[in-house]
N, C-alpha and C positions, 0 to 999 in steps of 0.2 A: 815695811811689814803691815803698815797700816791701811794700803790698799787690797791686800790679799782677805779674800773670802773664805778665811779655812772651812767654813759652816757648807757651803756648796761644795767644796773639793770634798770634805769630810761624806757628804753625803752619797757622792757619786763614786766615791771611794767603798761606798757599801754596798751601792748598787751591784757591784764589780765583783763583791764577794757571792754574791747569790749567781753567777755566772762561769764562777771559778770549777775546775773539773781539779779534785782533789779526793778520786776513789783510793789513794793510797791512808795518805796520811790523814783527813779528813779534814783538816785545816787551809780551810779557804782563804784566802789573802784577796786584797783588791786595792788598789790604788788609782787615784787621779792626779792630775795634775798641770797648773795653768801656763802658758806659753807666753811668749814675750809680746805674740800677735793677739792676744786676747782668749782663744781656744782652750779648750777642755779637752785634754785626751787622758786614757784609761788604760787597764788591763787587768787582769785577773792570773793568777796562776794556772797550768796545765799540765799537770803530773804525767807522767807516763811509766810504765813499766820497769822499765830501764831506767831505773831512777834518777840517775847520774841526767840524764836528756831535759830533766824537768823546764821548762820555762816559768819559770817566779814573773809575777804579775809586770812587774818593772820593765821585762822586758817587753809584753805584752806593751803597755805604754810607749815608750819610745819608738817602739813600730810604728803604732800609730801616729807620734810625733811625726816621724819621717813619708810614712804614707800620707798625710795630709796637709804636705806644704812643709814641711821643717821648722826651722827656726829653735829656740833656746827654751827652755823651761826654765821657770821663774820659783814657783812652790810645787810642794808634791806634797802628798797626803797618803799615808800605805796604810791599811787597817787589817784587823786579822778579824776571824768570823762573828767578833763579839763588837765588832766598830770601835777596837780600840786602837790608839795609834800604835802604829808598830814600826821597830830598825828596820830598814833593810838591811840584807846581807851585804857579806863584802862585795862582792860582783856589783851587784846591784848599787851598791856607795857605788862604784869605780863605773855606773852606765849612767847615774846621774852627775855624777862629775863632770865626764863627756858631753854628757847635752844639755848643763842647764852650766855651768863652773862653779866656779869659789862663790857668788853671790848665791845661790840657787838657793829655797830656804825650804828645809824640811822639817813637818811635822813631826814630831818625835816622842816617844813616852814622857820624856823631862819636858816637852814643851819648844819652840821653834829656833832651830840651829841652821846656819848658814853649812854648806857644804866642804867649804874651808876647816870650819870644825870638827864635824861628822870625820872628814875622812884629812884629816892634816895630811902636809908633806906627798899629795897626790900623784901619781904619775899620770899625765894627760898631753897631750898635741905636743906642746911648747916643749915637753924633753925628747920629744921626737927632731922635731927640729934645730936641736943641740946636737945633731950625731956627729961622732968624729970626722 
């Protein structure tokens, strides 16, 4: 934990709110977050109409994870319009599960929790690979 930079992720995490399209609910969301290869990727939330369609910032992020090379997330950072840290949602626990695991460490209102904790008892790869 000692090598993680929450001050940079934290910031580009706010960057990311001023980017966020949130004519609904007017609560902008933004998150970053560091990769296993060194990189910084992002995303922002983008509301839509149909509310139900929305994409929360997280997902935004792991796009980019994937569009620039892939590889694992290490820390993540989510802030809400005010740069404070913020949960993500249950989805969003179960898309950082998927691309960072059980180590992955996120920023959190209480302060830095492993994803193991965040989301115990996960479904992820390995119980796929358990199928009958």
């Amino acid at each position: 934990m000692a090598d993680i930079d929450w001050d940079v992720l934290r910031e580009k995490a706010i960057e990311m709110t001023a980017r966020s399209y949130a004519p609904y609910s007017n609560y902008p969301v933004g998150v970053a977050g560091f990769t296993d290869d060194g990189r910084i990727v992002a995303g922002c939330n983008v509301e839509n109409a149909a509310y139900g369609v929305v994409l929360c910032a997280e997902c935004g992020m792991v796009s980019e994870l994937h569009a620039t090379g892939g590889g694992r997330l290490v820390a993540v950072f989510c802030v809400d319009g005010r740069g404070e840290a913020l949960m993500p949602c249950g989805r969003c626990r179960q898309l950082l599960w998927e691309n960072g695991g059980p180590t992955c460490l996120l920023m959190t209102p209480e302060g830095v929790l492993s994803m193991d904790q965040v989301l115990p008892q996960a479904f992820g790869p390995d119980n796929l690979a358990q199928r009958p």
